[in-house]
N, C-alpha and C positions, 0 to 999 in steps of 0.2 A: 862799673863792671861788677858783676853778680861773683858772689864768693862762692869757686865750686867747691864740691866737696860737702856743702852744707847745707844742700838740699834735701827734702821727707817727703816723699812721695804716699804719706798715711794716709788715709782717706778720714780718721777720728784725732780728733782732739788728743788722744793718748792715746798708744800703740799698745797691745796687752803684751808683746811681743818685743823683746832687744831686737834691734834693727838691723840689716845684712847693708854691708856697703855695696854699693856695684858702682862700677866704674867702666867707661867707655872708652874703650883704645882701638884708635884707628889710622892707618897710614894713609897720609894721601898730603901732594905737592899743588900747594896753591898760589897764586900771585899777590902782588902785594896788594892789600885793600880788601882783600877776601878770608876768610875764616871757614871754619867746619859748625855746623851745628846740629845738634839729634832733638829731632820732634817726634812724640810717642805720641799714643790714645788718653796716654792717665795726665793728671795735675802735675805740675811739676815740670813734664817734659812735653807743656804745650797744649795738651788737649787735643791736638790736632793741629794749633794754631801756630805756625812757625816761628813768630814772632814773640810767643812766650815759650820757645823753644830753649834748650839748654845749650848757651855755645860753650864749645871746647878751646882748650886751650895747646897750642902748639909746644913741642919739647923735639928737639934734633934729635934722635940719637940714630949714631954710626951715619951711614948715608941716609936714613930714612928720615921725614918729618909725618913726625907723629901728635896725634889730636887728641886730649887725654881730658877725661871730666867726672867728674861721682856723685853720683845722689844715695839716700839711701831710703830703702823698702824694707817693708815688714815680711817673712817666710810667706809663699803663696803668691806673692804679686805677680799679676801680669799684666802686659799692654803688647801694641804692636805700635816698632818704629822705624826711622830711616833717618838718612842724613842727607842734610845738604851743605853746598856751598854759598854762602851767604854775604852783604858788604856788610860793613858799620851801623847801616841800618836794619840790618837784620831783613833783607831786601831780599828775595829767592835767586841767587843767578845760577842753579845747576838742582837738578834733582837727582836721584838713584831714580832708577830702572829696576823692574823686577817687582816680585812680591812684595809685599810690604814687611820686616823683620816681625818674627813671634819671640818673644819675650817671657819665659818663665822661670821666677823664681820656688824651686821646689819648698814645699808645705814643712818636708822632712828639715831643713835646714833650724836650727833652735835660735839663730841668732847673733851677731859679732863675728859673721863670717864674713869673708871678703871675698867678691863674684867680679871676675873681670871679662867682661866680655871685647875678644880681641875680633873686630871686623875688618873685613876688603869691603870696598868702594864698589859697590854693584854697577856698572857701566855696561852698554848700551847689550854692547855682544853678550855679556852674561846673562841677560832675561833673554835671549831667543830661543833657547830649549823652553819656555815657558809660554811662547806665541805659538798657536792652536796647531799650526803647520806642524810643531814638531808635537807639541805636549800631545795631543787630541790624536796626530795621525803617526808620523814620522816614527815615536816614541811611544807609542801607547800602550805596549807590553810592560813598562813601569807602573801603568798606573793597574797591572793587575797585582800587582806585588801587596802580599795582607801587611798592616802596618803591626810592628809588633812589640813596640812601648808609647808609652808618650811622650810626646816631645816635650824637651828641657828637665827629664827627669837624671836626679845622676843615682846611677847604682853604689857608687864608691863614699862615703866619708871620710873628708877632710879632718882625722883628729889624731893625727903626728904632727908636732912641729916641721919636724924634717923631710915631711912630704906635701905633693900639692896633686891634689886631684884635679887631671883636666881632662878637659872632653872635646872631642875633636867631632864634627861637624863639617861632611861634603855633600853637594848635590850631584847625581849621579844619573843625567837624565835618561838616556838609553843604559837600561839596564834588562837584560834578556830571561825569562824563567829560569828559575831556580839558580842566578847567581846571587855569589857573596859578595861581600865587601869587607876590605880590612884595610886597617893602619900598620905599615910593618916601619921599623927605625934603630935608632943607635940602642934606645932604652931597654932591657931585660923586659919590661909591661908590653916592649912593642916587637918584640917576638926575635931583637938582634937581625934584621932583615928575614928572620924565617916566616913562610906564610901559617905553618902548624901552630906557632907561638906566638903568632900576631894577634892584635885588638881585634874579634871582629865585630862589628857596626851591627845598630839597627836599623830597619826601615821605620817611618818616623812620618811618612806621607810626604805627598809634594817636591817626589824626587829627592827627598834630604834622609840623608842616614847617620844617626851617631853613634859614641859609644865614649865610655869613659874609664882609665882606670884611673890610680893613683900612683904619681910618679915622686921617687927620690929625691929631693933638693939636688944632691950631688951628681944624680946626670946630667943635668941641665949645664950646658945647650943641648936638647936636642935635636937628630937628625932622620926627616921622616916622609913616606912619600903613602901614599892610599894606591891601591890596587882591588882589581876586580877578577874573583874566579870563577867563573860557570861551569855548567855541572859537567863537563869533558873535563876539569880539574888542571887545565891550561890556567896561568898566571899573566892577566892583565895588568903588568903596573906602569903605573897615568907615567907621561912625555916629563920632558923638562927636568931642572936640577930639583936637588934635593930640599925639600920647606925644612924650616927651621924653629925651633923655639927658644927662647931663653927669658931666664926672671929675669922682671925691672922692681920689683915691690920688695922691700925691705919690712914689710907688716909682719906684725905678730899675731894675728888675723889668721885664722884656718881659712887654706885658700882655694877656692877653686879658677879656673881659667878655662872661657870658650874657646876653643879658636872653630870661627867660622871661614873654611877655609874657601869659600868659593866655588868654582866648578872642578871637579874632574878633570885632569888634564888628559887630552887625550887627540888623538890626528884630528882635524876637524872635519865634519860629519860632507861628505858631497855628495848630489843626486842630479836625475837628470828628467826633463818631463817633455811635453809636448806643446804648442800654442796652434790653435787650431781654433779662427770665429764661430759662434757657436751658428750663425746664420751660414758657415762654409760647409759642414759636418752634412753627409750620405747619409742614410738606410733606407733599406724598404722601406718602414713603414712611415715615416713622416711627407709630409705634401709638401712638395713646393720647398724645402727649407730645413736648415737643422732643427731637432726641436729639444727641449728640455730632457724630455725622457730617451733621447739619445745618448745622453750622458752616461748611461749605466754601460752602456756598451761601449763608450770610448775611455772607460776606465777601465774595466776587460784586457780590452787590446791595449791598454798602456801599463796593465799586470804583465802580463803578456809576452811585453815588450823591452822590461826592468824599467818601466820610468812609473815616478814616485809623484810626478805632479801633470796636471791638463791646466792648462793657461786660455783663458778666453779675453773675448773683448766686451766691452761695456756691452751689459744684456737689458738698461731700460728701457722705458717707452720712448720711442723718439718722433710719434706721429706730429708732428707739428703742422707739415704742411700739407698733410695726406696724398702724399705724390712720391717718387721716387726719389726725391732730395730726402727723403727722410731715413734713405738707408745709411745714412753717417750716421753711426754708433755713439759720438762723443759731444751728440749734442741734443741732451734728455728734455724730454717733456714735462719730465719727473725725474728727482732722482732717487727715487721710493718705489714707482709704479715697474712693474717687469714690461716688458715689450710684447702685447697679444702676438707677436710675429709665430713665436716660439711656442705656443699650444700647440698639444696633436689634439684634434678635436674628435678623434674617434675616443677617446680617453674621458671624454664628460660625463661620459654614462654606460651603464653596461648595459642596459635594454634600448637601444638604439632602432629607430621605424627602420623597416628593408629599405623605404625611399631616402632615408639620409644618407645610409651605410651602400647606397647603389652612388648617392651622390659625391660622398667622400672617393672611394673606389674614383670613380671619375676623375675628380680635381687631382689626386696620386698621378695619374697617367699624364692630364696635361700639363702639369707643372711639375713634371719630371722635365726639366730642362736642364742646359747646358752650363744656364746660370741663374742665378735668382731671379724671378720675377716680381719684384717687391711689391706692385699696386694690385697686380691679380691674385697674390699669393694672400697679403692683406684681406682685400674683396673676398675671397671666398670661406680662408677663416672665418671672419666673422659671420660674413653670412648664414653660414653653417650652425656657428656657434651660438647666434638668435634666435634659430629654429629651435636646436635643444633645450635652450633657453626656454624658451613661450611652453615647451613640454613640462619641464622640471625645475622652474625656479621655485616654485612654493615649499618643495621637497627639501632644493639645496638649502635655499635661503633660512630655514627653520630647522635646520641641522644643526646640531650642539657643536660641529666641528667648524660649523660656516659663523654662528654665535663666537665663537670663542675666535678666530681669524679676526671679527669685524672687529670686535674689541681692543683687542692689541691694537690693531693698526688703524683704528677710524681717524685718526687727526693727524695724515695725509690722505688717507683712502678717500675722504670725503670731499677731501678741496679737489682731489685729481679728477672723482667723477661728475663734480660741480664742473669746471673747465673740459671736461670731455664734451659735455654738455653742452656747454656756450659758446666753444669753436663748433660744435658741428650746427649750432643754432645759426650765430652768426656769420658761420661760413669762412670762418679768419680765428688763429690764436693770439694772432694782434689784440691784446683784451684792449688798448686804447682806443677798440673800435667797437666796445661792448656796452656803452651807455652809462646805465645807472651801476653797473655792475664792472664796467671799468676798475674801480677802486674795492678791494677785499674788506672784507668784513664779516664778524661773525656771524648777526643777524644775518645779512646777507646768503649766506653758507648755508643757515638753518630755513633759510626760505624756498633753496634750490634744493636743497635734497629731502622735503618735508615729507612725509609719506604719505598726507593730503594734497602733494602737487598732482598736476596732471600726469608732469613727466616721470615720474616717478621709477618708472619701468624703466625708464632709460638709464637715471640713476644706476639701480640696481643693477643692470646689464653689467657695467663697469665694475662694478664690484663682485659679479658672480667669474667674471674673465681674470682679475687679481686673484680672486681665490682661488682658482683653478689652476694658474698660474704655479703660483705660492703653492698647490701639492704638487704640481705636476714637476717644478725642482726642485720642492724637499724630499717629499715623498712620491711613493707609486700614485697611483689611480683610488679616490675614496674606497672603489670598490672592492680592493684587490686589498693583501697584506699590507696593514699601514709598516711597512720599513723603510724610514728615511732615506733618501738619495746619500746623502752627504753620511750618514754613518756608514752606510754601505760601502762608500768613498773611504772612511777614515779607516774601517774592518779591513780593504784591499790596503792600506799604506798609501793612498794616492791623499796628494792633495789640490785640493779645488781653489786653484787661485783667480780672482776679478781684476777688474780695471775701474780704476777713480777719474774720470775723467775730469779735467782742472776747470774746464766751465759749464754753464749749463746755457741753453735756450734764450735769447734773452725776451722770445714771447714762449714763456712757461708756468706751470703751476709754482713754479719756484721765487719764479719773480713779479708774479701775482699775489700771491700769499705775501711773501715778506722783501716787497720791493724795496724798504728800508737796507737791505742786505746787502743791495747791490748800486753800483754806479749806472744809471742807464743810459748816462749821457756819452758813455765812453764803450769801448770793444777792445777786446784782446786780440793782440795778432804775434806772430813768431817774428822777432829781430829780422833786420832784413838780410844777414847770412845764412840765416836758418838752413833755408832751402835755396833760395836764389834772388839774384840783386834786388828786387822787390817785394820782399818778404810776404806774408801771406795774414790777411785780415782773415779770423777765426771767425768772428763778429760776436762776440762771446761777453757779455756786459760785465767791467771787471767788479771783483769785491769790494764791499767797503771792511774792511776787515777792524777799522775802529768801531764801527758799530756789532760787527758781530765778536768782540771780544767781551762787550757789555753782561753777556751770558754764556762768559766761557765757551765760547765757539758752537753752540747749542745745534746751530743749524747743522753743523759739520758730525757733530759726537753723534746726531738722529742720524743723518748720512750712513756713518760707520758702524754705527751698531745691526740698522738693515741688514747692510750689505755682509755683516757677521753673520746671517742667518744662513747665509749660502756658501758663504768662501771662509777657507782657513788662511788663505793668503791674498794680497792684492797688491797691483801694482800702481803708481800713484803717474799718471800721465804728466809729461811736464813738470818734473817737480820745481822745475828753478821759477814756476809761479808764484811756490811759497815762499822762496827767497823775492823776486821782481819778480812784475807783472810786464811786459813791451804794451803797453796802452797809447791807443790811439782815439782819435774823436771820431762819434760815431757818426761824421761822413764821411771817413777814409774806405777805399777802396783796395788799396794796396800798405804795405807794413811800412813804408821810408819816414812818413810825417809824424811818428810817435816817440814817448820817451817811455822811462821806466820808472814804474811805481813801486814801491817811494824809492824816491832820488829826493838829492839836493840840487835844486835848483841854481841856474846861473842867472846873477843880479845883472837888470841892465845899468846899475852904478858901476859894474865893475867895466860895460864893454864898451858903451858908446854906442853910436851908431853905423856898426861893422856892415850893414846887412842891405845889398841894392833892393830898390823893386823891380822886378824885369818884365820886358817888354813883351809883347806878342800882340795878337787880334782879339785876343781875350781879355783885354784891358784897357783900362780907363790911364791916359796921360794925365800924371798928376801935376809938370811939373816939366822943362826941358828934359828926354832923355829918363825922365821917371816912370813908369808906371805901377797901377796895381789890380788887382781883381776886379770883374766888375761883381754887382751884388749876386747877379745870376749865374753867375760861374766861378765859384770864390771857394768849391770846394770841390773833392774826384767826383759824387754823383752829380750835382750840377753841372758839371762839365760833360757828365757822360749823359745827361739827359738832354744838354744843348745839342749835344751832338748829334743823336738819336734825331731830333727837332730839326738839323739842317741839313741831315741825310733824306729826311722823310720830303721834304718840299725841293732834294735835287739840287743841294746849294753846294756839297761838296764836291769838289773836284779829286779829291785823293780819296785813298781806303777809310772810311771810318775809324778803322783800331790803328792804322797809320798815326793820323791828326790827335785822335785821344790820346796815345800814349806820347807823342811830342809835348802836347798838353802838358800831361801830367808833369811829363817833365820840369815843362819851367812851372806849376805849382810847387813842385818838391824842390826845386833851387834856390833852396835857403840856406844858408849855413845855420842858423837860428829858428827856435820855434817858438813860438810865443804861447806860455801859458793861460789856456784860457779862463784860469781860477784867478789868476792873478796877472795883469798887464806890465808890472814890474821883474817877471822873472822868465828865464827864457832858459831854452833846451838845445843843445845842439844837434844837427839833422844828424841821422846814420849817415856814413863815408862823405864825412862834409868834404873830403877832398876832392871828392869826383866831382861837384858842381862848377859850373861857370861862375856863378857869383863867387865862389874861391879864387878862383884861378884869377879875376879879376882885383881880388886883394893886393896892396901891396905886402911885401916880404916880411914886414913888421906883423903886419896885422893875421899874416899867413901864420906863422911863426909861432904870436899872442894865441891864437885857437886851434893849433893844431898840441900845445899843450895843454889848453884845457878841455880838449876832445879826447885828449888819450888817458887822462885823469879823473873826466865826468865818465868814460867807459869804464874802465879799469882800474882805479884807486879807490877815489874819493866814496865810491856807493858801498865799499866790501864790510866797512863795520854795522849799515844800516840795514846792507841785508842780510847781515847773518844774525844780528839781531831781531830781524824783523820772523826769520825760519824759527829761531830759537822760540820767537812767541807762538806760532802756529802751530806746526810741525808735531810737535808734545802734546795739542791738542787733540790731533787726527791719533796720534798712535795709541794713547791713553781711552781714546774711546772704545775700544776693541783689542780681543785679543788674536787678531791676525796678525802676520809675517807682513811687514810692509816693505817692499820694494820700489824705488825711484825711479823713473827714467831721465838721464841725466846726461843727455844728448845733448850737440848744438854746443854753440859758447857759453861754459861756464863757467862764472864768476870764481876768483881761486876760494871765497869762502865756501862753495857749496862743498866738497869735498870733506872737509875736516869734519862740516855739521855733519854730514849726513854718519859718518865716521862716528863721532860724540851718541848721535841716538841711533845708531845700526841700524841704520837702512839700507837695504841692499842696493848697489847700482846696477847699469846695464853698460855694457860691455860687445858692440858690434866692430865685427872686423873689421870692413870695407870704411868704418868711420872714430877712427883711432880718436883716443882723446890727447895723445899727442902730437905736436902740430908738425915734429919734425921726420914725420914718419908717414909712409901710404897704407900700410900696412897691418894692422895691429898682431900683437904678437902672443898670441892667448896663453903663453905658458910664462909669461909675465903677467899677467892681471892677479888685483889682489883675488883675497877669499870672499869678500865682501862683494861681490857682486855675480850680475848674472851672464853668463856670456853666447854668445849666436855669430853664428857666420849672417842670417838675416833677421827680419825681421816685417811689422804687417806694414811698415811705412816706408818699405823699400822694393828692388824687386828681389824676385827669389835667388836661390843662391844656380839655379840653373839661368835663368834670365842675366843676372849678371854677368855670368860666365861667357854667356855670347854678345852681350852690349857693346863691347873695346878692345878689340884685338890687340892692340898696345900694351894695353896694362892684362891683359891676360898672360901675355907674353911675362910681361912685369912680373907678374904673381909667380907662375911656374918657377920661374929662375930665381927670386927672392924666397919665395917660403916655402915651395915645394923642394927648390932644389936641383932644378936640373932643365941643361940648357937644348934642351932641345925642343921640336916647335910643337907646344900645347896643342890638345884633338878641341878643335871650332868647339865642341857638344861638350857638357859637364857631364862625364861616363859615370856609370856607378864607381870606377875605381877612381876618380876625382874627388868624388863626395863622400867618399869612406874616407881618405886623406882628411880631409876637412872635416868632419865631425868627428874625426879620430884629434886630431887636436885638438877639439871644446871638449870634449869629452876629459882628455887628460890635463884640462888645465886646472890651477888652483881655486877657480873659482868654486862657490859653494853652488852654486848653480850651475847647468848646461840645458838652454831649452831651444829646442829646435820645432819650425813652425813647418806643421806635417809635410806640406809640398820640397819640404830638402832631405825629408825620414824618406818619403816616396821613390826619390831620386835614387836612392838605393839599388832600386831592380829598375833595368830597363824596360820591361814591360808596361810602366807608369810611367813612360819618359814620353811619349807618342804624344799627348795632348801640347800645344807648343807654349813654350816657358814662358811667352810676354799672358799668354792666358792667365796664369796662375798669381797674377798681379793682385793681392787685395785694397790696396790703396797707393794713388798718385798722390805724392803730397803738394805740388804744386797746382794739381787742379781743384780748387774751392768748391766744385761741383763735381765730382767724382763718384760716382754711381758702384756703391761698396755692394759687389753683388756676387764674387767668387765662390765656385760650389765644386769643393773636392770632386775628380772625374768617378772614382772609385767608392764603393759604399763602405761602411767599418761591415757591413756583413761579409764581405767579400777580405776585408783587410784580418778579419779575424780567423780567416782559412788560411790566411798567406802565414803556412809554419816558417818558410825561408826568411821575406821581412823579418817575423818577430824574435826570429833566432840570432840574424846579423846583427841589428839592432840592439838586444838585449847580450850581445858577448863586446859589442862596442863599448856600450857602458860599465858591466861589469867589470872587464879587463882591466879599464883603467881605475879599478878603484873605487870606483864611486858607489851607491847604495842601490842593492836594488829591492823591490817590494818583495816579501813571500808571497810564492803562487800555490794555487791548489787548495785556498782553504774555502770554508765552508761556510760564507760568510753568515748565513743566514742562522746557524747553530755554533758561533763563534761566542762567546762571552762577551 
């Protein structure tokens, strides 16, 4: 064990300078096996390197355990650092969150002084005022605040024995023009609780304000809280009891003491936004579809409206199969490239031929329809966009703006429009069906996109549609004022939040490029609870996450920084992927025959052989009364392509999907699954009770497996996956500085909760699917703060579709949450849904996002279109045609002063934040 205390952090041989002690004091409760230790930038305290980190050393006092360690520096030093929690081997199990600590020792100090810097334990919630959603948008009038000392400087000297200069240190991240900040307390220096004779603070940058006097020995303890006055000279002071100080240092050492007090205490910050696909979204002027540069006007109407955030859904390319299955959002082509869907193509150029601009006009009219027409909507973009293309690519392409795009981004831009290329060549994105080019490679790359190929053009094409893309949702139009979309966003208070979807394509440029990345031999599907007794194959080829931790999650950090270019917040699809993955073999057809990645396996040493082969016409007798598969039907598509095969020549006598699904049945009546990595280890099926091989068990053997079903589900996995989050999870968040939020639906495991808690990720919170199990109900003025909450959502139906689905339970509802026994109107009336959003609205969650078709629901007049319409996505159908196009246009929604008035006194009343309206964005600072 290192002798603390007698460490030198000089950078020379000999110091010209008496040395300053500084010392580390920090509280925080750790388990046994674990320790505290502080890694800085300079020698001494690691270099960076945790491992030659300074661990502290633990002391009780009173209730607290406290972390206590000292090096010493020469006047002038600086580094930047943080702490972790660590074991015996100096092994990383926890980080801080947040900036990274700035550290200055003032120049002014002569030496022999003694500097204790008293820290909190930065944890997960404490860096959310610093994730873009608030820093960049939410909070942004701090960062016009001019800074007005330096940091770590102290104005006071330590040269009374009998006194101690300290400096107090808060981050204060909404803070409004032209307020103060001050320390008021027990102490004469801290004004006796008056604000006229309080400490006041400076701004210092990055939301931290300090301020220092020189305090008596003899008032200590003292008694002290921070408050905020603006310039109406009202007194803000922070929530909670009184902080506290008191000496522990018996030094003779002129002393000074940090105390970095943490955040501001203060009510926690609520707002409220909208979720609305960006393929669902009206106006005039776009064809066929929402488009990018809709955006501005749906952030308007959601100023408008008092909501502070617009929620989309995954906006990549998803052309895979060039057909109408491609309108599923959540399964990219790329997860780099933007989706061509969302160009307005009258936007390419500002001297546009009369014959295009007659042709555009056209395509507005006929794909002004009722719902998206995804293949003609497709068709005619592009086509369009070829045309302008063959006119002005030499122009765009040699643009210093189009140069500087391809730069940044050529190593994805190049492999997506290599593979653009050779699905539209080969007519398939199956690249296993691409030859020589099957397999990636560099060379390869540089052959296909050579600017002495032929295709060359074609290249190019894909890359003038990304760029276009990439202004058309950052910025306006080349043509036009370059003012980013998104600061324009930030200048309104709104924030622009994405969708992570958990897998990708499994024929992609994703898993073309770095098929090492992934399992291809496997697919992801939803538990079979999820949605309904046979859970639902994604077919989404799961990760190999041991390989992609080799480079620190590389793939993932490119992922997130992207999609920083667009969004200040995003929501992370699925998150209990990062915990377990439900993986199934990729010839499942349905979710029942998979297990969970990673899981601990069950040994066949431990079972015997529990498990019948069962009989039917699709098997081969092994044995009296035994059977098993035969080779040609031994899996769900074999079975469904036999069947196809004996419908076709007239051999069945029953329904097709009748005979399949009995099928499948007895394939999936196993109580046991056998790993196909390893023939020794085995899985137990989902609801092994419901099968016939079960029920065929004797009592013993029922018994023996129905405890290690309920132990493989629900015990035994909770350390590996929360271990397994703890790996990833830190990844995705540290890549970017968005707001990330979970969706945390579905069965989940009791570790997801805590983790997601530990690194403040926001959860999701829908009524109608309570996360408790003893309830129908959910009851939004319970849910924590930490999450987001909706009466629906895009994977359910609306909150008016619901409302007529079940008379029973609507009846249910009225009388349980409404309150009142009498018989509910069949229809969700606007005073139904004001009810209802007047609850999320007032609940403690830091969120309330409602998805436009229940905001609509509002005025009867938006009630007319029929509520099963407004459906965005079935979850049980695997083939679901995502095509929903708000009835109403935002040109039209932007007239509606009634909506944006209801709406916006909904939210306000209760509390929650609403954006300044009326400013000028454009001459804004």
């Amino acid at each position: 064990m290192m002798n603390l205390g007698s460490l030198s952090l000089t950078t020379t041989a000999k110091s010209s300078k008496p040395m300053v002690s500084l010392s580390f004091w920090t509280p925080y409760f750790t388990h046994w096996g674990q320790s505290l230790l502080v890694c800085g930038s300079a020698p001494g305290l690691g270099s960076g390197n945790v491992k030659k980190g300074l661990l502290l050393k633990p002391s009780q006092q009173e209730d607290q355990l406290v972390w206590i360690g000292s090096v010493s520096v020469p006047p002038g030093f600086t580094c930047d650092y943080c702490y972790y929690v660590v074991d015996d081997l100096k092994n990383v199990l926890r980080t801080e969150f947040g900036m990274k600590r700035k550290l200055v020792v003032p120049e002014a100090l002569t030496g022999g002084e003694s500097v204790q810097l008293r820290d909190l334990w930065q944890s997960g919630d404490q860096a959310l005022p610093f994730r873009s959603a608030f820093k960049d948008v939410i909070f942004r009038n701090t960062g016009d605040v001019e800074v007005e000392k330096p940091l770590g400087v102290f104005k006071n000297k330590s040269d009374q024995d009998d006194s101690v200069v300290v400096q107090f240190k808060i981050c204060c991240p909404d803070v409004g023009e032209g307020t103060l900040v001050y320390v008021l307390g027990t102490s004469g220096k801290l004004g006796k609780w008056k604000v006229e004779n309080g400490l006041k603070l400076s701004y210092v940058g990055d939301s931290m304000w300090e301020g220092d006097c020189l305090i008596p020995k003899a008032e200590f303890p003292i008694k002290y809280r921070y408050c905020k006055v603006p310039k109406d000279g009202s007194i803000g002071l922070e929530s909670g009891g009184n902080r506290e100080l008191s000496l522990h240092s018996t030094s003779n050492k002129q002393e000074y003491i940090v105390m970095s007090d943490g955040l501001f205490r203060e009510m926690p910050w609520r707002g409220a936004g909208v979720a609305v696909p960006m393929f669902s979204v009206r106006s005039e002027d776009d064809v066929g579809v929402g488009e990018f540069l809709d955006l501005k006007l749906l952030v308007d109407w959601s100023v408008d409206s008092g909501l502070h955030l617009v929620q989309l859904l995954p906006v990549n390319d998803t052309s895979v199969h060039k057909m109408w299955w491609d309108s599923y959002p959540y399964s990219s082509l790329s997860v780099f490239a933007l989706h061509p869907l969302y160009l307005r193509v009258q936007a390419l150029s500002q001297s546009l031929p009369a014959d295009i601009k007659e042709e555009i006009e056209k395509a507005k009219k006929q794909l002004d329809k009722n719902d998206v027409d995804y293949e003609a909507t497709m068709e005619t973009k592009l086509s369009i966009a070829k045309k302008i293309f063959d006119l002005e690519k030499d122009q765009t392409l040699n643009s210093s703006s189009f140069q500087k795009y391809f730069s940044e981004n050529e190593g994805w831009l190049k492999p997506y429009a290599a593979f653009c290329f050779l699905r539209d060549f080969f007519e398939t994105s199956d690249h296993s069906q691409w030859g020589t080019f099957s397999d990636y490679t560099e060379a390869k790359l540089e052959k296909l996109t050579s600017k002495d190929s032929l295709h060359y053009d074609t290249i190019c094409f894909h890359y003038y549609i990304q760029y276009h893309l990439h202004v058309q949702c950052v910025m306006v139009p080349f043509f036009q004022k370059l003012s980013e979309a998104s600061e324009y966003a930030r200048k309104r208070g709104v924030v622009l939040k994405g969708d992570l979807p958990i897998g990708v394509d499994r024929n992609s440029v994703d898993t073309w490029v770095n098929k090492n990345l992934f399992r291809m031999n496997t697919s992801t599907g939803a538990p079979p609870d999820y949605f309904d007794k046979n859970g639902q194959n994604w077919g989404f080829p799961t990760y190999n996450w041991e390989e992609m931790s080799k480079d620190n999650y590389g793939w993932w950090r490119a992922r997130l920084t992207q999609m920083g270019n667009y969004f200040t917040a995003y929501r992370i699809d699925h998150i209990l992927g990062f915990f377990r993955i439900w993986e199934l073999p990729a010839h499942a057809m349905t979710g029942l025959v998979g297990k969970f990645r990673p899981s601990i396996p069950l040994s066949q040493e431990k079972f015997g052989d529990f498990w019948p082969f069962i009989a039917s016409n699709f098997l081969n007798e092994t044995q009296k009364d035994m059977y098993e598969f035969k080779e040609d039907c031994n899996t769900e598509k074999k079975i469904a392509a036999k069947l196809k095969s004996l419908a076709a020549k007239s051999l069945l006598l029953e329904n097709e999907d009748k005979v399949r699904r009995d099928v499948f049945d007895i394939l999936r009546n196993v109580v046991l699954i056998k790993d196909p990595e390893d023939a020794r280890k085995f899985y137990p099926r989902f609801n092994i009770e419901d099968t016939s091989s079960f029920q065929d068990l004797d009592e013993h053997s029922k018994n023996v497996l129905k405890r290690l079903y309920y132990d493989y589900y629900f015990h035994r996995q909770e350390d590996l996956w929360r271990k397994n989050a703890l790996k990833t999870l830190p990844a995705l968040l540290n890549a970017s500085n968005m707001l990330a939020c979970g969706e945390d639906l579905g069965l989940v495991p009791a570790c997801v909760h805590p983790v997601m808690k530990e690194l403040a990720l926001v959860g999701l919170r829908i009524q109608r699917m309570p996360s408790e199990s003893d309830v129908e109900f959910g009851v939004p003025s319970n849910y924590d703060y930490m999450t987001v909450c909706a009466p629906s959502c895009h994977d359910c139906s609306t909150l008016r579709a619901w409302w007529e689905e079940d008379e029973e339970r609507r009846q249910r509802y009225f009388k349980e949450v409404i309150g009142l026994d009498a018989i509910p109107p069949s229809q969700c009336v606007p005073e139904i849904t004001h009810f209802i959003l007047r609850q999320h609205v007032e609940a403690p969650s830091m969120w309330a996002i409602f998805p436009l078709q229940d905001m609509l629901a509002l005025r009867e007049e938006y009630t007319a279109r029929p509520a099963k319409e407004e459906t965005i996505n079935d979850p049980t159908n695997p083939k679901h045609y995502w095509r929903y196009r708000v009835h109403v246009t935002l040109d039209s929604l932007m007239k509606d002063v009634d909506l944006k008035s209801t709406i916006k006194n909904l939210v306000s009343s209760s509390g929650r934040s609403v954006p300044a309206s009326g400013e000028d964005v454009n001459n804004k600072k």
